[in-house]
C-alpha positions as CSV (number, residue, x, y, z in Angstrom):
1,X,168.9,90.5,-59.8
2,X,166.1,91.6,-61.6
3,X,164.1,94.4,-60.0
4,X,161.0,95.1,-61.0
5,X,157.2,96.5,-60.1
6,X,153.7,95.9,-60.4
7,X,150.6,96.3,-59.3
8,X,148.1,93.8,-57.7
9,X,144.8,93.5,-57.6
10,X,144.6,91.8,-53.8
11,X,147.4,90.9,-51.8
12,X,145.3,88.7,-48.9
13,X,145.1,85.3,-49.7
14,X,143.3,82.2,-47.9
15,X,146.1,80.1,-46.0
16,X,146.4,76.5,-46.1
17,X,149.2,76.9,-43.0
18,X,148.2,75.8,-39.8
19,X,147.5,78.2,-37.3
20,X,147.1,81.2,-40.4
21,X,143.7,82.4,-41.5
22,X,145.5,84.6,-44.1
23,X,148.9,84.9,-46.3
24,X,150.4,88.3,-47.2
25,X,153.4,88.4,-49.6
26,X,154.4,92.2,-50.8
27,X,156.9,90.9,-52.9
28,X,157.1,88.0,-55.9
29,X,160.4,86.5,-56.0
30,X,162.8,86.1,-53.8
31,X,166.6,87.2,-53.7
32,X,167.6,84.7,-50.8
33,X,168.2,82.4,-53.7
34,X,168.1,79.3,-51.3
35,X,168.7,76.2,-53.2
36,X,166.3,74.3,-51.7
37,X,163.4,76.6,-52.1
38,X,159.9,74.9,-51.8
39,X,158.2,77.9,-53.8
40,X,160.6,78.0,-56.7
41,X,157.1,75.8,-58.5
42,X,155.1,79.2,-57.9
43,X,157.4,81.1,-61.0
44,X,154.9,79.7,-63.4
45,X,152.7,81.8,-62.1
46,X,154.9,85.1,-62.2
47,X,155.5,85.5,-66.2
48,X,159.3,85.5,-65.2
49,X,161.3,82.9,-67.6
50,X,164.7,83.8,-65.5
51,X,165.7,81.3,-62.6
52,X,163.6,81.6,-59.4
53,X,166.3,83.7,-57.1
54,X,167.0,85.8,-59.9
55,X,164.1,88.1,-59.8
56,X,162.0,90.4,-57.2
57,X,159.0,92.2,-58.2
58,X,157.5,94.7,-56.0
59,X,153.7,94.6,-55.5
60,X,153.8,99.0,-55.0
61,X,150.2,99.0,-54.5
62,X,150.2,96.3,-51.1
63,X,149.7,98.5,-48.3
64,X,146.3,100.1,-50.6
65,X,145.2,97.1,-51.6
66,X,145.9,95.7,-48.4
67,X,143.4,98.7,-46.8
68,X,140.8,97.8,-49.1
69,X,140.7,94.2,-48.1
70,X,140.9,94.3,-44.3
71,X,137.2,96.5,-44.0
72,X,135.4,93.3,-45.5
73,X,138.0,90.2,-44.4
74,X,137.3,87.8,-41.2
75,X,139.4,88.6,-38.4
76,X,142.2,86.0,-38.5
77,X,146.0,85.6,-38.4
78,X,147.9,87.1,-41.3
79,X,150.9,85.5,-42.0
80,X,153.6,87.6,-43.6
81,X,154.8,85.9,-45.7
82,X,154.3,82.7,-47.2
83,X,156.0,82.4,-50.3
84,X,158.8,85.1,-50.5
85,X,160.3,86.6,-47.7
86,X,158.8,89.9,-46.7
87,X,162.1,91.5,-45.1
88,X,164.4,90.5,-48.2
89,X,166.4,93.3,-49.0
90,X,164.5,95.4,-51.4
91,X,162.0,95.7,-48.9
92,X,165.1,97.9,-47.1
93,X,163.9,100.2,-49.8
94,X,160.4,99.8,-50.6
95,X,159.3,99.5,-47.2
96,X,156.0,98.0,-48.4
97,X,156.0,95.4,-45.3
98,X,156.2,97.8,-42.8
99,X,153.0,100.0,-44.3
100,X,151.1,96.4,-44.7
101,X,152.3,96.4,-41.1
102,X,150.7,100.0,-40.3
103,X,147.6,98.9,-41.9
104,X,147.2,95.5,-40.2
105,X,147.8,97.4,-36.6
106,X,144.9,100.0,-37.0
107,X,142.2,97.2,-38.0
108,X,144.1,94.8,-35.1
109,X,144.6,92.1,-37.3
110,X,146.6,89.1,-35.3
111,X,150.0,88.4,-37.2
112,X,152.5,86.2,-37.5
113,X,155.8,86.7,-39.6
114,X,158.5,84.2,-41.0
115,X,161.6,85.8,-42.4
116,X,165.8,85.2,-42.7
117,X,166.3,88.8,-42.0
118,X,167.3,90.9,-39.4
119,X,165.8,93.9,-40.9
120,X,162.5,92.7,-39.2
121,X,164.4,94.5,-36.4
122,X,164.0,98.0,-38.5
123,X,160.0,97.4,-37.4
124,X,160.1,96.9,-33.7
125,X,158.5,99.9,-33.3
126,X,155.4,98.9,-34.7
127,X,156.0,94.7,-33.4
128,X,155.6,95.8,-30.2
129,X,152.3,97.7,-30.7
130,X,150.5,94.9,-31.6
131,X,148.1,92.8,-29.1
132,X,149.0,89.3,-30.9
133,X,152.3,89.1,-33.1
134,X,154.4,86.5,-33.5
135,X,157.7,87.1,-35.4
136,X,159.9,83.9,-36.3
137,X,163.3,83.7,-37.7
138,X,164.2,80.3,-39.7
139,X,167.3,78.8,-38.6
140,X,167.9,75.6,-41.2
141,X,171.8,75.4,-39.0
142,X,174.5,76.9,-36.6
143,X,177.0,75.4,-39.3
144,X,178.0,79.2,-41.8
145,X,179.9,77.1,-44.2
146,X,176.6,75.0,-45.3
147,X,174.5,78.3,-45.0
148,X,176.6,79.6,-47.4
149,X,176.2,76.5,-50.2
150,X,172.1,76.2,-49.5
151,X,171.6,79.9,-48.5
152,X,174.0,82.1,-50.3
153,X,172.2,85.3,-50.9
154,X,170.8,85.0,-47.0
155,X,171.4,86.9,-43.8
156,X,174.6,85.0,-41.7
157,X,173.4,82.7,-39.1
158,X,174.6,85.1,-35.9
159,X,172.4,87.9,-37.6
160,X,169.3,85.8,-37.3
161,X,169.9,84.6,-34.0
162,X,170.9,87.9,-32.7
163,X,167.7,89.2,-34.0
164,X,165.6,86.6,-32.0
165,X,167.7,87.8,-29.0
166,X,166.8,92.0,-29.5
167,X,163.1,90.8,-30.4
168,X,162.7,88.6,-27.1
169,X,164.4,91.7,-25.1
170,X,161.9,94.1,-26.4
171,X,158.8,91.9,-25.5
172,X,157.9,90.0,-28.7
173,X,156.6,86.5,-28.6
174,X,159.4,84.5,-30.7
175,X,159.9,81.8,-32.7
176,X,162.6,79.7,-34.8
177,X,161.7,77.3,-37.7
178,X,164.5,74.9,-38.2
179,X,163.5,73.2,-41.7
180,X,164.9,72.2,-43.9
181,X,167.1,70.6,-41.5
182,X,170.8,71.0,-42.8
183,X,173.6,69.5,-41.2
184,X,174.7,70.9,-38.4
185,X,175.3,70.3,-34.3
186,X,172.1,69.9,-32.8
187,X,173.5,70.4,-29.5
188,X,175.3,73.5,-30.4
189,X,172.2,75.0,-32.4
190,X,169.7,74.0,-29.5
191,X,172.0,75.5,-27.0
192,X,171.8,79.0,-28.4
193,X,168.1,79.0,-28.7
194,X,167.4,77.7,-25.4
195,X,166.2,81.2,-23.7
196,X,165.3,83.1,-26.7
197,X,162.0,81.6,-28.6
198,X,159.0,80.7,-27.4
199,X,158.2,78.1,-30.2
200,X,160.4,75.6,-31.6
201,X,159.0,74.2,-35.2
202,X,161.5,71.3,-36.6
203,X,160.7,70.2,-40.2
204,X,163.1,67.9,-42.8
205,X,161.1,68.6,-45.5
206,X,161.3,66.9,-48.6
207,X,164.8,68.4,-50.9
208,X,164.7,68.8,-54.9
209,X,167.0,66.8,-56.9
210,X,169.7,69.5,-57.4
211,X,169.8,69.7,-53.1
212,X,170.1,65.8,-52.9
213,X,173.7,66.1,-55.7
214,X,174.6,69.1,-53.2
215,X,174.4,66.1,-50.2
216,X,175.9,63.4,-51.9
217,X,179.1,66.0,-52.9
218,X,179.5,67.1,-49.7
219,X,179.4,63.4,-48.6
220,X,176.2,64.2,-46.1
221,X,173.8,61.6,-47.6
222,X,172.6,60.9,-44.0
223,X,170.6,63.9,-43.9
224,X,169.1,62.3,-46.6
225,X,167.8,59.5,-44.3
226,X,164.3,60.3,-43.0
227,X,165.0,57.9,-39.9
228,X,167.9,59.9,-39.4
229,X,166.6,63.3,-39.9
230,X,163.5,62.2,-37.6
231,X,166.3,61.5,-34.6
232,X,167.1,64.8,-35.3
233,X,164.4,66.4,-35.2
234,X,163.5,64.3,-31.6
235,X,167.1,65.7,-30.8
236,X,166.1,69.4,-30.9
237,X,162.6,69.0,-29.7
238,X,164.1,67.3,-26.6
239,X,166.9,70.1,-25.7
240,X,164.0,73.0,-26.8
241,X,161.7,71.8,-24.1
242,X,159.6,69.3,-26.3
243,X,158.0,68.5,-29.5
244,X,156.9,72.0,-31.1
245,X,158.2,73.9,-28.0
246,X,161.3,75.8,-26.5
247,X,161.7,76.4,-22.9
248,X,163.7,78.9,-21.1
């Protein structure tokens, strides 16, 4: 892994995301490695020539810049983040979400944060101190063996659904994003969210070519099938309380 850092002129972009006003990303890059990543197009825009998944860079000036931005910027939802994951594990040693987070809490900025980590957990301090957070955790299976062939440089499974758990305990509005849908058990997967998010968002998403060779080796071209994927989907809407939502 390539570890480097740099500084950035603005870190707060416009969002195209439903729901999101803003976008915040500390970090460019992303260790997780996933092999279907969606933002693996964005290394054109990096300077990197290695393999997207091979290369973090740390954007040291974030929480500053951050500062700067949030006196003159519309009140809206900051998402954290869009492209990379902001808990990946350099930020374990950067810490550069956490003082993003610090400065989004004093100007009371409404936020909502995606991530495969547990070490979102390090931060409940400051989760809880907010008037409108929502923290998500994406789940793409309950199945460890594919997790480890489409994720392998990500957090385990349990340790993402264990971190849903602790952040529903302390009082944190929760969420899971299942997508891209990998095989799995939809029963079983449904069965331990059921109680612990608020929000249920299902999406197939459309796999690169290298992901669709992973399917057809591991013999699991239905997934490939959007009528099949779609009954899915339905599947896990239905046992999380309906389409878009979990009950309790």
């Amino acid at each position: 892994m390539k570890i480097a850092e740099r500084t950035a002129r603005s870190v707060l972009s416009k969002s195209g995301i439903p729901g999101a006003r803003w976008a915040l990303n500390p970090y460019v890059g992303c260790a997780h490695a996933c092999r279907y990543c969606y933002a693996e197009f964005m290394k054109k825009y990096t300077g990197h020539t290695e393999p997207w998944g091979t290369f973090v860079d740390a954007k040291v000036n974030a929480p500053e810049a951050l500062e700067r931005e949030l006196r003159r910027a519309a009140r809206g939802v900051v998402m954290l983040s869009s492209v990379t994951d902001c808990y990946q594990p350099l930020e374990g040693r950067c810490g550069l979400t956490r003082r993003c987070l610090e400065r989004l809490l004093a100007h009371r900025f409404p936020v909502r944060i995606l991530t495969k980590s547990p070490l979102v957990l390090r931060d409940l301090d400051l989760l809880r101190r907010f008037p409108e957070i929502e923290v998500g955790l994406t789940v793409t299976t309950d199945d460890e063996r594919m997790r480890l062939l489409f994720e392998p440089a990500a957090p385990p499974i349990a340790a993402r659904i264990d971190a849903l758990h602790r952040l529903r305990e302390a009082g944190v509005r929760t969420y899971v994003f299942i997508g891209p849908m990998l095989p799995m058990n939809p029963a079983r997967l449904a069965a331990v969210l059921r109680g612990i998010v608020d929000e249920a968002l299902v999406d197939p998403m459309n796999y690169p070519g290298k992901t669709r060779t992973l399917f057809r080796k591991l013999g699991e071209e239905r997934w490939l099938d959007p009528a099949f994927t779609a009954a899915v989907a339905d599947e896990l809407h239905a046992r999380l309380g309906g389409p878009g939502r979990a009950g309790d």
